[in-house]
SEFIZA-3560 file (N, C-alpha, C; in Angstrom, 3 decimals):
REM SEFIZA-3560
<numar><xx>23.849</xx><yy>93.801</yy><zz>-75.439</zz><atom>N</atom></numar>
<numar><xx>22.651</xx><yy>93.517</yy><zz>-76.209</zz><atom>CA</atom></numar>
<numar><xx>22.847</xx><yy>92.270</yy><zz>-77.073</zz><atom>C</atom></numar>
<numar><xx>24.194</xx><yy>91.980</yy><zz>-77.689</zz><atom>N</atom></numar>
<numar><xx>24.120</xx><yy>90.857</yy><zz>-78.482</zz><atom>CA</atom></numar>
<numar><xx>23.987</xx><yy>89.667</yy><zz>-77.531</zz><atom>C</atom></numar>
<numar><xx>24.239</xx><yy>89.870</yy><zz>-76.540</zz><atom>N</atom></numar>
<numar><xx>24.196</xx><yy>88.558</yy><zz>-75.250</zz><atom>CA</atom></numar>
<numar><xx>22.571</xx><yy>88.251</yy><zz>-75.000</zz><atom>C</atom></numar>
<numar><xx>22.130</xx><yy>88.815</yy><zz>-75.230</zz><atom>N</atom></numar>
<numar><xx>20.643</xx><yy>89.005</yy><zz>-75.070</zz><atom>CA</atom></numar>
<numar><xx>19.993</xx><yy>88.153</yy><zz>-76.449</zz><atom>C</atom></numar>
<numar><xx>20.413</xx><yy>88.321</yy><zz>-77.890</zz><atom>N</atom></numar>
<numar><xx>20.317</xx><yy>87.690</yy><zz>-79.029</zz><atom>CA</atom></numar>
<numar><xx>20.589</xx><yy>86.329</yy><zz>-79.120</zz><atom>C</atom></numar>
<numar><xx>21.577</xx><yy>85.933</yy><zz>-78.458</zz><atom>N</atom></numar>
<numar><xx>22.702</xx><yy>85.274</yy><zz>-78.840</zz><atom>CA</atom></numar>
<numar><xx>21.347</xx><yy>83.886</yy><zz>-78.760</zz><atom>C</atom></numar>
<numar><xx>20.770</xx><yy>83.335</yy><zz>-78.104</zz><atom>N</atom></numar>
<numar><xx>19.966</xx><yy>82.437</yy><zz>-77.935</zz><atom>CA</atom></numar>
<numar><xx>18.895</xx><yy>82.156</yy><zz>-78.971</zz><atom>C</atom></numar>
<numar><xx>17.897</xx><yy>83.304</yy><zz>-79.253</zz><atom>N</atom></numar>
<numar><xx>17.014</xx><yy>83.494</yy><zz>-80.422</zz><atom>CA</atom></numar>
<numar><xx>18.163</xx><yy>82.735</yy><zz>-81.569</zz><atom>C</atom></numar>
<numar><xx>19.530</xx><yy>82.873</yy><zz>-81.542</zz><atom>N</atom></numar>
<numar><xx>20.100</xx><yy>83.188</yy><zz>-83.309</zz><atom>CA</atom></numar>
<numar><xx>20.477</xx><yy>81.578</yy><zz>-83.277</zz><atom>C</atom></numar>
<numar><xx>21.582</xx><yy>81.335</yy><zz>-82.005</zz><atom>N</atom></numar>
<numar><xx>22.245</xx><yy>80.155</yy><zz>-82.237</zz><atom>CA</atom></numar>
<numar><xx>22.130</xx><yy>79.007</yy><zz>-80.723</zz><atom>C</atom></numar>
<numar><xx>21.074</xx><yy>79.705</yy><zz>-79.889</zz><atom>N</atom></numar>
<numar><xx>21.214</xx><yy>78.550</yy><zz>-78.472</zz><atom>CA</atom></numar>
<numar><xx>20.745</xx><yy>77.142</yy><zz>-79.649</zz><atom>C</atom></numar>
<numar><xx>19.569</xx><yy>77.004</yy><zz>-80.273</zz><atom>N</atom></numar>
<numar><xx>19.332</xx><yy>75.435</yy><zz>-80.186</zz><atom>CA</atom></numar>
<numar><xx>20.452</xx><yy>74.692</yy><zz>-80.679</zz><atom>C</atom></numar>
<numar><xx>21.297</xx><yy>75.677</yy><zz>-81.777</zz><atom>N</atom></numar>
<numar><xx>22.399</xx><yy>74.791</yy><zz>-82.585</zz><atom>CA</atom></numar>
<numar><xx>23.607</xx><yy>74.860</yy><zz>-81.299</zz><atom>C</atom></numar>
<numar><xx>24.041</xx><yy>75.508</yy><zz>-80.414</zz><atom>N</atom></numar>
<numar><xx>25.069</xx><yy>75.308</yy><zz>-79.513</zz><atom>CA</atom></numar>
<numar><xx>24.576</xx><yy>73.846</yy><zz>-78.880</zz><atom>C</atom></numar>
<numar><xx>22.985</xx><yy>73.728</yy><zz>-78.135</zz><atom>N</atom></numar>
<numar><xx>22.824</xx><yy>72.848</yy><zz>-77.412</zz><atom>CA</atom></numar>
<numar><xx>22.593</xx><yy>71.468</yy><zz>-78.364</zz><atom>C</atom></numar>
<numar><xx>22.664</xx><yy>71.644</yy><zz>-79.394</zz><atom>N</atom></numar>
<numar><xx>22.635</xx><yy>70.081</yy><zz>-80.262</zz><atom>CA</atom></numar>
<numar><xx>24.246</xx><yy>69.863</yy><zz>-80.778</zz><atom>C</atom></numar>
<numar><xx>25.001</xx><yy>70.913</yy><zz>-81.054</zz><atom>N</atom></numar>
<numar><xx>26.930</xx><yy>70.583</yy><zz>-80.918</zz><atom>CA</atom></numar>
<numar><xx>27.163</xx><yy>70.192</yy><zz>-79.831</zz><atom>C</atom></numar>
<numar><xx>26.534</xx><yy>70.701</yy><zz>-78.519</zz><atom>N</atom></numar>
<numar><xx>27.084</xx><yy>70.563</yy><zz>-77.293</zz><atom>CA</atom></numar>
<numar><xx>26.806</xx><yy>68.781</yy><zz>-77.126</zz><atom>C</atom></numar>
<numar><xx>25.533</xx><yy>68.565</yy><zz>-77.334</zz><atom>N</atom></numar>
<numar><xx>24.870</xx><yy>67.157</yy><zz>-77.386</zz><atom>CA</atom></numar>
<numar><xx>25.835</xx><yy>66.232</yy><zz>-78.357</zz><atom>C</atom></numar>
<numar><xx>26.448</xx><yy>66.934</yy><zz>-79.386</zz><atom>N</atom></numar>
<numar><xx>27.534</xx><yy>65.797</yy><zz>-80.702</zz><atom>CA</atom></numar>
<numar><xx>28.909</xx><yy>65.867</yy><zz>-79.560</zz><atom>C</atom></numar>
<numar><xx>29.154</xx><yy>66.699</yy><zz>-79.020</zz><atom>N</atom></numar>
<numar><xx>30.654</xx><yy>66.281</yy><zz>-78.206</zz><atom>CA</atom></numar>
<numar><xx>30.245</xx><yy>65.785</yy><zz>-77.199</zz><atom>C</atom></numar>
<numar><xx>29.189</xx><yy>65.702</yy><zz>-76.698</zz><atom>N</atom></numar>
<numar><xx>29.008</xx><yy>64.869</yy><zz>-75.237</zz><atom>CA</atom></numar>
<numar><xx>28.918</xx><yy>63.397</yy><zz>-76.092</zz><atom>C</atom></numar>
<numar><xx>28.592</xx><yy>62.980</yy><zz>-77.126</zz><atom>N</atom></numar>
<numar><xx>28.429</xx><yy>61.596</yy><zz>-77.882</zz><atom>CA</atom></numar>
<numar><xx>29.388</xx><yy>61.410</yy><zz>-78.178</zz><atom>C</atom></numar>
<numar><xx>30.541</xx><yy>61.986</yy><zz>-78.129</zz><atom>N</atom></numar>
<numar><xx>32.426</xx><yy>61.480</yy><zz>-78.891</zz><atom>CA</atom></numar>
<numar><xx>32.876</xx><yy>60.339</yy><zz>-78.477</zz><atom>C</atom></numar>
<numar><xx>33.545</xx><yy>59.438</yy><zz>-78.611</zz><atom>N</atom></numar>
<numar><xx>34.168</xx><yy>58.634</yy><zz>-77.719</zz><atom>CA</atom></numar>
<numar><xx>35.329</xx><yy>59.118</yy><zz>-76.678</zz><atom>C</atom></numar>
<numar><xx>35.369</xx><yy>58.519</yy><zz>-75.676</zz><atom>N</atom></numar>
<numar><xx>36.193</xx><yy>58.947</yy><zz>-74.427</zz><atom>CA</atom></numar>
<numar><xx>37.334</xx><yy>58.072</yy><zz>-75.221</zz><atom>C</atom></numar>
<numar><xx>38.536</xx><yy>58.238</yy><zz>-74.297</zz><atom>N</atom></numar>
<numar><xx>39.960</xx><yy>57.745</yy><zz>-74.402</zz><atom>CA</atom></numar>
<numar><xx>39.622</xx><yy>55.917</yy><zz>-73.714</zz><atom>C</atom></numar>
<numar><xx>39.078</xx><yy>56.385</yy><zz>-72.897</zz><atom>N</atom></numar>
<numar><xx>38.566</xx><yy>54.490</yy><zz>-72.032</zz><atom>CA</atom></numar>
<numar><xx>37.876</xx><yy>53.601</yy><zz>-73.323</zz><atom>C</atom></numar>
<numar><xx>37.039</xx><yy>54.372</yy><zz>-74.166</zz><atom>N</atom></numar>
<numar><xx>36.197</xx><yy>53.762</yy><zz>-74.745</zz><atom>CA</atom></numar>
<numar><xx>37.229</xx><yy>52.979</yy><zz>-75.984</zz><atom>C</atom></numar>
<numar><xx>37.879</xx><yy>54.374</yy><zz>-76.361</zz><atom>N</atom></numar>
<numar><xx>38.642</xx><yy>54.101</yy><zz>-78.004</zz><atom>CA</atom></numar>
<numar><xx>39.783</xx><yy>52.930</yy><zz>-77.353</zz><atom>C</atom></numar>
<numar><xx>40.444</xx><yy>52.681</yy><zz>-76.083</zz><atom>N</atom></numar>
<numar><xx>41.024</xx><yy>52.220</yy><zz>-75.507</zz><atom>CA</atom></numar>
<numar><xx>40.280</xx><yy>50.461</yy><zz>-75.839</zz><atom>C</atom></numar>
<numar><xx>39.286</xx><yy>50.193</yy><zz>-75.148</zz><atom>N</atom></numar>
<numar><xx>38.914</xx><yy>48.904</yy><zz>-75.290</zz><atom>CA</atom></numar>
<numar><xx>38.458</xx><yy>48.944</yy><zz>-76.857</zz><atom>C</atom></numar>
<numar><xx>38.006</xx><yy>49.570</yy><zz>-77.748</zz><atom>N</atom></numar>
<numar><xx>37.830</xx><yy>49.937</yy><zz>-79.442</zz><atom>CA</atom></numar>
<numar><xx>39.438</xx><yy>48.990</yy><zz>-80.088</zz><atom>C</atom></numar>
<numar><xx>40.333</xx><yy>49.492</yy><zz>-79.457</zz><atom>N</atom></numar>
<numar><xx>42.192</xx><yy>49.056</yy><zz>-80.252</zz><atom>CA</atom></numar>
<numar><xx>42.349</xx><yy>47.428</yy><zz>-79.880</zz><atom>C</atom></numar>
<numar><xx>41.421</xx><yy>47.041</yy><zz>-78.292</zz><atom>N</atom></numar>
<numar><xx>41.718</xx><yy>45.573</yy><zz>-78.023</zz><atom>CA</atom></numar>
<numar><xx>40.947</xx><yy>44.542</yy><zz>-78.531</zz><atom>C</atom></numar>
<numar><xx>40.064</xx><yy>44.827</yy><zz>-79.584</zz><atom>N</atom></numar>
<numar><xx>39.263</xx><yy>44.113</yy><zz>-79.864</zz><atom>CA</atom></numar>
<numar><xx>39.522</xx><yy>43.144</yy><zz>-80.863</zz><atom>C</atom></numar>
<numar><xx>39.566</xx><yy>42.124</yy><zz>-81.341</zz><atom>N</atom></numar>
<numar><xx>40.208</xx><yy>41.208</yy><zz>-81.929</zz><atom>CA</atom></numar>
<numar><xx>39.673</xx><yy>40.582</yy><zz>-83.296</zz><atom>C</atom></numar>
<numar><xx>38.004</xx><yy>40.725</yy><zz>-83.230</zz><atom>N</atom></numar>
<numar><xx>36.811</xx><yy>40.799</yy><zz>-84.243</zz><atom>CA</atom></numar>
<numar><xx>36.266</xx><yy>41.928</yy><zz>-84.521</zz><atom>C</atom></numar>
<numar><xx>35.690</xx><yy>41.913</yy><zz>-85.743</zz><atom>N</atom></numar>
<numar><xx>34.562</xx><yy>42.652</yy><zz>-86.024</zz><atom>CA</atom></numar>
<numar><xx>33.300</xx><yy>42.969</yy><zz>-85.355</zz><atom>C</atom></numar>
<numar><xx>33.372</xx><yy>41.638</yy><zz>-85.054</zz><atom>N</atom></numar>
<numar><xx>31.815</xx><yy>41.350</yy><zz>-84.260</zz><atom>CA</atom></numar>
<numar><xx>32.326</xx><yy>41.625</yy><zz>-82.122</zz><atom>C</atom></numar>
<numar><xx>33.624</xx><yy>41.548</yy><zz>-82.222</zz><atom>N</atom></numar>
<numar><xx>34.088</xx><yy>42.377</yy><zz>-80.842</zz><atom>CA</atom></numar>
<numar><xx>33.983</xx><yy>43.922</yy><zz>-80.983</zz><atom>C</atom></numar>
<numar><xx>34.612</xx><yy>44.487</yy><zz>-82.356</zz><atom>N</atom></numar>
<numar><xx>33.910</xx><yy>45.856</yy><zz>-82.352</zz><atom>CA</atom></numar>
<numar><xx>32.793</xx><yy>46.290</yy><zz>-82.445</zz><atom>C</atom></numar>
<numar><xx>32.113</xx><yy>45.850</yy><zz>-82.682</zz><atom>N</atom></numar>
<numar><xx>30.552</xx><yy>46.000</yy><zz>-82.719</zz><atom>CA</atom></numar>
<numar><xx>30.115</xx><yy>45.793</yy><zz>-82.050</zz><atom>C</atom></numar>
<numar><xx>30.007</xx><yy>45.101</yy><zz>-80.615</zz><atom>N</atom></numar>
<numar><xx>29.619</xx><yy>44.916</yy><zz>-79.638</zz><atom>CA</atom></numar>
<numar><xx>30.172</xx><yy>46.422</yy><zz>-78.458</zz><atom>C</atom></numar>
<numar><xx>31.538</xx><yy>46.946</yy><zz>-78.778</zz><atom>N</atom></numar>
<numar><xx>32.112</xx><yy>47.415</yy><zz>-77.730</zz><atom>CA</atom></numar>
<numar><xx>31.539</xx><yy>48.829</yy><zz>-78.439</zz><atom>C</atom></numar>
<numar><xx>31.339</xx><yy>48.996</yy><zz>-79.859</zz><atom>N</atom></numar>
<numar><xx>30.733</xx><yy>50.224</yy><zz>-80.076</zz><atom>CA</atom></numar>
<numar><xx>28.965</xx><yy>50.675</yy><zz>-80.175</zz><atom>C</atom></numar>
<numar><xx>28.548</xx><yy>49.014</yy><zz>-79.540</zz><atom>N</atom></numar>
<numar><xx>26.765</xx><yy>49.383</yy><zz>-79.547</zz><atom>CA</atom></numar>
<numar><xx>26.572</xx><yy>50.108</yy><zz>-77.873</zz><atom>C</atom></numar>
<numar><xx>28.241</xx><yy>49.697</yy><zz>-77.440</zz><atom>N</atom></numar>
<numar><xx>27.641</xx><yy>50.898</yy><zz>-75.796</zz><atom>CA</atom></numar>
<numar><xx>28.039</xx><yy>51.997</yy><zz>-75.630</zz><atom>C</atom></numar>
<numar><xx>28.407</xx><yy>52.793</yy><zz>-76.912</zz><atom>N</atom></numar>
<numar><xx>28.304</xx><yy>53.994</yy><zz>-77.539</zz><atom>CA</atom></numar>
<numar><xx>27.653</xx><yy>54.533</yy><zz>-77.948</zz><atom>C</atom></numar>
<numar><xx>27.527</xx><yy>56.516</yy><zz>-78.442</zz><atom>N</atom></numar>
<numar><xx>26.484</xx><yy>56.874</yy><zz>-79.291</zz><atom>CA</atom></numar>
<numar><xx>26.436</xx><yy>56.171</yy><zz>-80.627</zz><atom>C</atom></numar>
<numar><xx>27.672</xx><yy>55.708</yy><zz>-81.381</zz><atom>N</atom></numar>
<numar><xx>27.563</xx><yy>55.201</yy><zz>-82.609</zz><atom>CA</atom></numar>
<numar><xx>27.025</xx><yy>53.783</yy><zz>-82.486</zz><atom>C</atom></numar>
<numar><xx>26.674</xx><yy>53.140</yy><zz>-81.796</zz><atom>N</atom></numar>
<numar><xx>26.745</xx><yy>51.846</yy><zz>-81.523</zz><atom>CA</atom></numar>
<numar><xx>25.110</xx><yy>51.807</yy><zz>-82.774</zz><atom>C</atom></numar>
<numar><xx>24.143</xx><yy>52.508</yy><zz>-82.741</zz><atom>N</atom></numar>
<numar><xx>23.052</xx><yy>52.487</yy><zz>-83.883</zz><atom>CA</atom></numar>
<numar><xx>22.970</xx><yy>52.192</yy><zz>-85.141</zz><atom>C</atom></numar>
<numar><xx>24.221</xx><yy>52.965</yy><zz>-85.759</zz><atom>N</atom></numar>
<numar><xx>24.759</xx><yy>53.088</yy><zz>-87.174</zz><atom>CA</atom></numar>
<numar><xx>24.732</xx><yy>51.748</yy><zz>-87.950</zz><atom>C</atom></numar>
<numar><xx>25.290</xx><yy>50.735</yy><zz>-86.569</zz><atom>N</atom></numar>
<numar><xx>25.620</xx><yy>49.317</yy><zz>-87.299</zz><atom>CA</atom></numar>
<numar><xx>24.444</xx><yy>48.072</yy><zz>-86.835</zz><atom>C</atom></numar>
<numar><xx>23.281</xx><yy>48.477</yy><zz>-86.297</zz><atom>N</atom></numar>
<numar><xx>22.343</xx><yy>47.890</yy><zz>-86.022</zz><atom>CA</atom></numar>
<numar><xx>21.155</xx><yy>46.719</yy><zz>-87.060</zz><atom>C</atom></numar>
<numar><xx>21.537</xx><yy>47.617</yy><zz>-88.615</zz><atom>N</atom></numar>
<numar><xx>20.753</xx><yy>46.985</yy><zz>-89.234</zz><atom>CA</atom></numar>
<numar><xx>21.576</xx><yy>45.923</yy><zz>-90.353</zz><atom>C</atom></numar>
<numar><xx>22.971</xx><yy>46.137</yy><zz>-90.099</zz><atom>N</atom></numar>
<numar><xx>23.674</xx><yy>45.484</yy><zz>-90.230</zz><atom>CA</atom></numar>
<numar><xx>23.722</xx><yy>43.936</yy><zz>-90.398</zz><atom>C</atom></numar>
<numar><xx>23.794</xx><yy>43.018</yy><zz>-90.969</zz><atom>N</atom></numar>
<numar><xx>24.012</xx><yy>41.777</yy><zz>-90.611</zz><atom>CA</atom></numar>
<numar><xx>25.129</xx><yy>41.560</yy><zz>-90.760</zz><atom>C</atom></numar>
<numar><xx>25.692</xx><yy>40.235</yy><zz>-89.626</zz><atom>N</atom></numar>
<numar><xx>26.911</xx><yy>39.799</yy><zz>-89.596</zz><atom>CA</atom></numar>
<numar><xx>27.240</xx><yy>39.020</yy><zz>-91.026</zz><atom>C</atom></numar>
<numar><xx>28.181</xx><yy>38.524</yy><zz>-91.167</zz><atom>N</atom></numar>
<numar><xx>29.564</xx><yy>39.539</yy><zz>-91.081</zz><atom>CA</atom></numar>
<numar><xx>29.875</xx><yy>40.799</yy><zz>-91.504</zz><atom>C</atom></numar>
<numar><xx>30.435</xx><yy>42.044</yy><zz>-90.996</zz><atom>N</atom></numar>
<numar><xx>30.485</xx><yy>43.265</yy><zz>-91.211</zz><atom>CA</atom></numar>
<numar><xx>31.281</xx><yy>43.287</yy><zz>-91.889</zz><atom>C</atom></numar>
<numar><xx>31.773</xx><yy>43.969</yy><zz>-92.990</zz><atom>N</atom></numar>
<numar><xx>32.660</xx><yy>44.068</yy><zz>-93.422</zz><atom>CA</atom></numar>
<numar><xx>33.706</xx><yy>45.422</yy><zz>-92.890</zz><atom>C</atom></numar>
<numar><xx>34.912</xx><yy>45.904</yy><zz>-93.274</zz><atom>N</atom></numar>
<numar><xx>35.663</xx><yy>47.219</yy><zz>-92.544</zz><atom>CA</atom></numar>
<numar><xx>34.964</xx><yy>48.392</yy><zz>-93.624</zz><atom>C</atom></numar>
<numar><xx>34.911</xx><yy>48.176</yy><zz>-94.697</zz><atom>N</atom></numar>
<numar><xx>34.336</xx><yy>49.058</yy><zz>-95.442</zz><atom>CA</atom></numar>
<numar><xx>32.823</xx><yy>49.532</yy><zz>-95.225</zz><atom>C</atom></numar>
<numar><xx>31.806</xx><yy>48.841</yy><zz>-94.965</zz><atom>N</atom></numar>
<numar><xx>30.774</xx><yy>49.183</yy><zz>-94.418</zz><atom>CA</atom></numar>
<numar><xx>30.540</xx><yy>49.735</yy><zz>-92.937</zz><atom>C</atom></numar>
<numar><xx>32.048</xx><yy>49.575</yy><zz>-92.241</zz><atom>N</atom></numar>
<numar><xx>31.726</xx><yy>50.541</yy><zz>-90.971</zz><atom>CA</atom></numar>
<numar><xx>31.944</xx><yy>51.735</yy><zz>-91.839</zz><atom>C</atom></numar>
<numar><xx>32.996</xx><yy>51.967</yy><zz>-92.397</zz><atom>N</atom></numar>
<numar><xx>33.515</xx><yy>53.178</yy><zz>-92.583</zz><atom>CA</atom></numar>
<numar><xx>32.090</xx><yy>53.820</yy><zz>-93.119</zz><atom>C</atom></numar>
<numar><xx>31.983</xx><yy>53.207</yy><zz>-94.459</zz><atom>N</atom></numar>
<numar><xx>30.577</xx><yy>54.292</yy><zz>-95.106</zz><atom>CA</atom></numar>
<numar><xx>29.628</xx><yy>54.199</yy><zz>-94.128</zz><atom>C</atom></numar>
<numar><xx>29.477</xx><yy>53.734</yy><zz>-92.962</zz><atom>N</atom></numar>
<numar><xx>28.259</xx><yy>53.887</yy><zz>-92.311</zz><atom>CA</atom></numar>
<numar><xx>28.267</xx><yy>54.932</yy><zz>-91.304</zz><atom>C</atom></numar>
<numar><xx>29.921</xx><yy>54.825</yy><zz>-90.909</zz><atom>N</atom></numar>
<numar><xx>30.399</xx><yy>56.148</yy><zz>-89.934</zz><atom>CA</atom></numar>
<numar><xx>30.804</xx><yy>57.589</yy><zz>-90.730</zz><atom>C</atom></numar>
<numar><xx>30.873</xx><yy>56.824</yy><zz>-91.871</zz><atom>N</atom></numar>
<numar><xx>30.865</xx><yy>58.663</yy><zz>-93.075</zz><atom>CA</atom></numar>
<numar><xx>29.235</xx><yy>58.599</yy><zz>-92.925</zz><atom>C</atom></numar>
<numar><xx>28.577</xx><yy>58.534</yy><zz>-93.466</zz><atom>N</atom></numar>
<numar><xx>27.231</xx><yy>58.500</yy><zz>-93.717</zz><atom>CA</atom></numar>
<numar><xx>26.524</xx><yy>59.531</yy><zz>-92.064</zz><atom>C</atom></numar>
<numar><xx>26.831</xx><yy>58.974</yy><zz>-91.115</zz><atom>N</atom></numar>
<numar><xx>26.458</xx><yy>59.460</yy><zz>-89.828</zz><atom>CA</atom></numar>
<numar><xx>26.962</xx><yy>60.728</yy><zz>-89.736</zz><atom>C</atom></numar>
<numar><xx>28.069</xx><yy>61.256</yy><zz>-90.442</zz><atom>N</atom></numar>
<numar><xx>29.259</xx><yy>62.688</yy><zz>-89.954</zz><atom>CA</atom></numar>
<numar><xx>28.687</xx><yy>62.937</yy><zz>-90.913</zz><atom>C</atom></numar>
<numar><xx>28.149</xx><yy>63.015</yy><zz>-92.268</zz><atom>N</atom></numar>
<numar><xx>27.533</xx><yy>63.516</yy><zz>-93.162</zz><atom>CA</atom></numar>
<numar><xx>25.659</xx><yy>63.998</yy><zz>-92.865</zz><atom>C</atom></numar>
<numar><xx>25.650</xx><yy>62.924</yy><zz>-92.420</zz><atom>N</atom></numar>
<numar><xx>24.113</xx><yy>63.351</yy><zz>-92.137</zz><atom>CA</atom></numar>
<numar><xx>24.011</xx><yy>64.592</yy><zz>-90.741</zz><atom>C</atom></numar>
<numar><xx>25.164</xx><yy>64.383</yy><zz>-89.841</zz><atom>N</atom></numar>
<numar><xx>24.842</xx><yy>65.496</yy><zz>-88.369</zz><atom>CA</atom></numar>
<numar><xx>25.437</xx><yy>66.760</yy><zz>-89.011</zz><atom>C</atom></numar>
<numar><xx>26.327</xx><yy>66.643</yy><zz>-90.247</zz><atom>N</atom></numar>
<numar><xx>26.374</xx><yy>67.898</yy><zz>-90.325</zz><atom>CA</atom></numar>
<numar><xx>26.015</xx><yy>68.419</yy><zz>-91.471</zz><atom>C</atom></numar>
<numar><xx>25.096</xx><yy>67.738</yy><zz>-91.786</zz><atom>N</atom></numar>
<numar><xx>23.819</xx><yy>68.589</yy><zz>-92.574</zz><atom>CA</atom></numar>
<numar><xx>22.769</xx><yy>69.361</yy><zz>-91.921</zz><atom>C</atom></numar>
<numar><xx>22.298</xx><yy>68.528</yy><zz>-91.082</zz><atom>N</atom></numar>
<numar><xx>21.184</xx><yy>68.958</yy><zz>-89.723</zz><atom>CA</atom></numar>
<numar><xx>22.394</xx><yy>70.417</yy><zz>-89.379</zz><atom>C</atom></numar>
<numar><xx>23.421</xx><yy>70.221</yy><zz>-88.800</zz><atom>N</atom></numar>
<numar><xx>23.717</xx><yy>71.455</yy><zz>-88.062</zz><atom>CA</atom></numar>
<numar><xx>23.823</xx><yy>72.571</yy><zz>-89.392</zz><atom>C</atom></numar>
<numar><xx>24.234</xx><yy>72.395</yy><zz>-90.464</zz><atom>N</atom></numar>
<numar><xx>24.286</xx><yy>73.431</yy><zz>-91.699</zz><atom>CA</atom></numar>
<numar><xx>22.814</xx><yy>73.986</yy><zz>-91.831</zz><atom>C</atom></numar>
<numar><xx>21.572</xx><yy>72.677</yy><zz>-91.891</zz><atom>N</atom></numar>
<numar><xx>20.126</xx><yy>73.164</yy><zz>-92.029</zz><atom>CA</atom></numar>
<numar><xx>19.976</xx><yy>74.015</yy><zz>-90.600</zz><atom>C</atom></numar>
<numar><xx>20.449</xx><yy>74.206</yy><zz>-89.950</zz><atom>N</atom></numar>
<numar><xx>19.743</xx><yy>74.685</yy><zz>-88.250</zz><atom>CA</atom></numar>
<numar><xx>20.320</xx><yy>75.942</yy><zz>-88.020</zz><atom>C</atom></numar>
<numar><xx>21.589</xx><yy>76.580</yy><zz>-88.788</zz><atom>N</atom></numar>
<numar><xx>22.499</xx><yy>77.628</yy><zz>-88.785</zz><atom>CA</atom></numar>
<numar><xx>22.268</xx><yy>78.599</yy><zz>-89.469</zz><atom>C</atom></numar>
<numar><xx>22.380</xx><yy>79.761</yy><zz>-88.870</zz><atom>N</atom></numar>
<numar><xx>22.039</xx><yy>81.262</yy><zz>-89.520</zz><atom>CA</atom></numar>
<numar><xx>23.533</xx><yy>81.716</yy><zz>-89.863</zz><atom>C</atom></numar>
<numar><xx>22.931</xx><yy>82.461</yy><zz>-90.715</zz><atom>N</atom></numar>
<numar><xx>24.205</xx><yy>83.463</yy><zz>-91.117</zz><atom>CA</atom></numar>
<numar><xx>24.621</xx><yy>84.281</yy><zz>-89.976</zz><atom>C</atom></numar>
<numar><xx>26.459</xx><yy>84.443</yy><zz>-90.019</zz><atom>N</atom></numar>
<numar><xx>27.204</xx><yy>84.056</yy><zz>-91.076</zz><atom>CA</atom></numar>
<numar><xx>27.897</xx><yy>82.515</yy><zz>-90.986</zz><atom>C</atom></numar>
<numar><xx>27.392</xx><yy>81.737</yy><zz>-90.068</zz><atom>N</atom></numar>
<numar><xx>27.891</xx><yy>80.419</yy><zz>-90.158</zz><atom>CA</atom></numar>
<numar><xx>27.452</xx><yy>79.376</yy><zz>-91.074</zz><atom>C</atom></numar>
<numar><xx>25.734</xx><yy>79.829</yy><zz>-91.956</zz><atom>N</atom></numar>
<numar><xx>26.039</xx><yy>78.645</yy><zz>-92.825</zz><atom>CA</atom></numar>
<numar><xx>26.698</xx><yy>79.052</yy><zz>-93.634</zz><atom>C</atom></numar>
<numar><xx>27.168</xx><yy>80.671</yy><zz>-94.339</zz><atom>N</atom></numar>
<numar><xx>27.725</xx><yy>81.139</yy><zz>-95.295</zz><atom>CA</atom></numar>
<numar><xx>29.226</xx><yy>79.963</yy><zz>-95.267</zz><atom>C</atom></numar>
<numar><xx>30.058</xx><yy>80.339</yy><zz>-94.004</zz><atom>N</atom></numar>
<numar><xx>30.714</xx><yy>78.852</yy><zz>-93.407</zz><atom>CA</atom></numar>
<numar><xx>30.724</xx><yy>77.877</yy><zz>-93.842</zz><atom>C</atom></numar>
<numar><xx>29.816</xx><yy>77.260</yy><zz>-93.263</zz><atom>N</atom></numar>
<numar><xx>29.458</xx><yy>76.224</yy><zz>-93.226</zz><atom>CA</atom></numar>
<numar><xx>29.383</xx><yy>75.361</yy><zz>-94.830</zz><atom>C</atom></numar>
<numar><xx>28.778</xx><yy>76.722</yy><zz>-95.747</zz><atom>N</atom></numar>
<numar><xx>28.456</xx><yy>76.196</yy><zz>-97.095</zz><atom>CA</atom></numar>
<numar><xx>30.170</xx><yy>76.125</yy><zz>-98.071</zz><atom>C</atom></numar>
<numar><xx>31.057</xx><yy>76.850</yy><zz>-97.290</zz><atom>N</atom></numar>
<numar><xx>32.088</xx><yy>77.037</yy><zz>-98.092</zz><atom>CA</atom></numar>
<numar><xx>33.250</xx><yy>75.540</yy><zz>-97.655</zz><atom>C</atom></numar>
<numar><xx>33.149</xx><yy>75.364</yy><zz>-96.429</zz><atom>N</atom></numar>
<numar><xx>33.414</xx><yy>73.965</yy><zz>-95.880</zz><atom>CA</atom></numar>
<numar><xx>32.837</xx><yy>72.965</yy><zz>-97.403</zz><atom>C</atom></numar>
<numar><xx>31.600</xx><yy>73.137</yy><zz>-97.569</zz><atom>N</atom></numar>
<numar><xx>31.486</xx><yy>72.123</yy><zz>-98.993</zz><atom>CA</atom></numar>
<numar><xx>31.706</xx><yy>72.275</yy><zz>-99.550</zz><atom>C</atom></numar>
//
């Protein structure tokens, strides 16, 4: 019977986690990410990524500190959405994580 629940409680939040690890970077990706020599080479090799958005409104020159708060900012904002989308007992979780 709980197999029967399990969808009503938590399918949309499985299929939007499932959707954040299909967006991770691969090993190929983080691979050409280490050879990059500029800023503006990382930013190019990470706009053919899911993160590649984050740094869009960006103007050049980027600085390293503004990736970072822009890639905190992004892990902060998806896992708010997944905390807002979660039933108990995972936001109970979720809320103690903060």
């Amino acid at each position: 019977m709980e197999a029967l629940m399990f969808n009503s409680h938590s399918g949309y939040l499985e299929g939007v986690l499932r959707g954040f690890k299909a967006g991770l970077i691969t090993q190929s990706q983080y691979s050409n990410l280490t050879q990059c020599e500029t800023i503006d080479d990382f930013r190019m090799q990470l706009a053919a990524t899911d993160y590649g958005n984050f740094l869009a409104n960006e103007t050049p020159p980027i600085s390293t500190s503004t990736i970072a708060d822009r890639a905190t900012n992004k892990l902060v904002d998806e896992f708010n959405y997944i905390r807002s989308n979660s039933v108990q007992p995972l936001t109970k979780f979720l809320d103690y994580m903060t």
